[in-house]
C-alpha positions in Angstrom: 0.0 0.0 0.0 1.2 3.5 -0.7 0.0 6.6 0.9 0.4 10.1 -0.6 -0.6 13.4 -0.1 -3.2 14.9 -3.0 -1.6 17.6 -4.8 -2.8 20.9 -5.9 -1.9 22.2 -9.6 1.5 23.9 -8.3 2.7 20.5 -6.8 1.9 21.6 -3.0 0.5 18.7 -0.5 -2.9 19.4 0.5 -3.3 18.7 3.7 -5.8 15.8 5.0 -6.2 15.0 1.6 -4.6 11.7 0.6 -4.5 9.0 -2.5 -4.0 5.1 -1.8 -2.9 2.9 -4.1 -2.5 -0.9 -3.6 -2.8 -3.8 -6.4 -6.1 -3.9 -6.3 -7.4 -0.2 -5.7 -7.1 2.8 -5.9 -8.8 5.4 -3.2 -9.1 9.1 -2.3 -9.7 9.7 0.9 -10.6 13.0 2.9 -9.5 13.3 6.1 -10.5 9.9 7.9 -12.9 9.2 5.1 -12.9 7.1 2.2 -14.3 8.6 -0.4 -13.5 7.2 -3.7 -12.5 3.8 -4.6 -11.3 3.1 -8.2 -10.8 -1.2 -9.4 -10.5 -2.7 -12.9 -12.6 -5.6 -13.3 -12.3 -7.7 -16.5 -10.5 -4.9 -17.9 -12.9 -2.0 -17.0 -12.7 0.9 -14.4 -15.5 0.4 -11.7 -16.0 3.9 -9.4 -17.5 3.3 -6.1 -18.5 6.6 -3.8 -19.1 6.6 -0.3 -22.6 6.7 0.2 -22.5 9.1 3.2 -19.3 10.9 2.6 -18.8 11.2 -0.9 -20.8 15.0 -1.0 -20.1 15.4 2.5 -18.6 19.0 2.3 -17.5 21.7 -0.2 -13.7 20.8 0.1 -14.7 17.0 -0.2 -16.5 17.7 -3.2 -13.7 19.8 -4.6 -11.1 17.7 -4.1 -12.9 14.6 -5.2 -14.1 16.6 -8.5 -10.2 17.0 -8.9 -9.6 13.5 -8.3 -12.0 12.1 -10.9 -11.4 15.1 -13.1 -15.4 15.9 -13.3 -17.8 17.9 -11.8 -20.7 17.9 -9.7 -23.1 17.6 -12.0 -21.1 14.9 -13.9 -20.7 12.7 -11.1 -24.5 13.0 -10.2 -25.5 11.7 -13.8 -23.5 8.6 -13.9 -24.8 8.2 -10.1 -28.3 8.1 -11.9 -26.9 5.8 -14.8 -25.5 3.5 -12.6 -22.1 4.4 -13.8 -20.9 5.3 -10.6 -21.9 2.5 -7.7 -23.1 4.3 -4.2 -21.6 2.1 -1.1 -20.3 2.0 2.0 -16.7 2.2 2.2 -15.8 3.3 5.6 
């Protein structure tokens, strides 16, 4: 497993904002929170949010809009399309 800080667009840590990466995931997390988790399964990327924490605060959202390189309203949409898989992953 390897923990790192996220990074803003100038390369600075952002504090209590961190990536994991292990062979089988990958995962932002916010503070204590898991917020993201990223697999590939049979070749495709699966996104599961946090059903409680993923839109838990404006610099969650940020950062995880960063992190998946989307907005709000993006994210919402493939939430309704199933796209995006609502869990619990804390």
């Amino acid at each position: 497993m390897k923990v790192t800080n996220f990074t803003n667009d100038k390369v600075n840590k952002i504090p209590n904002q961190f990536c994991i990466s292990t062979p089988e995931y990958l995962m932002f997390q916010s503070y204590n929170s898991n917020i993201v988790k990223t697999t590939f399964e049979y070749g495709k990327r699966v996104v599961y949010l946090d059903e409680y924490y993923y839109n838990y605060s404006k610099t969650t959202s940020k950062y995880r809009n960063k992190y998946l390189g989307e907005t709000t309203k993006e994210i919402e949409t493939k939430i309704k399309a199933g796209i995006y898989i609502l869990t619990n992953l804390n």
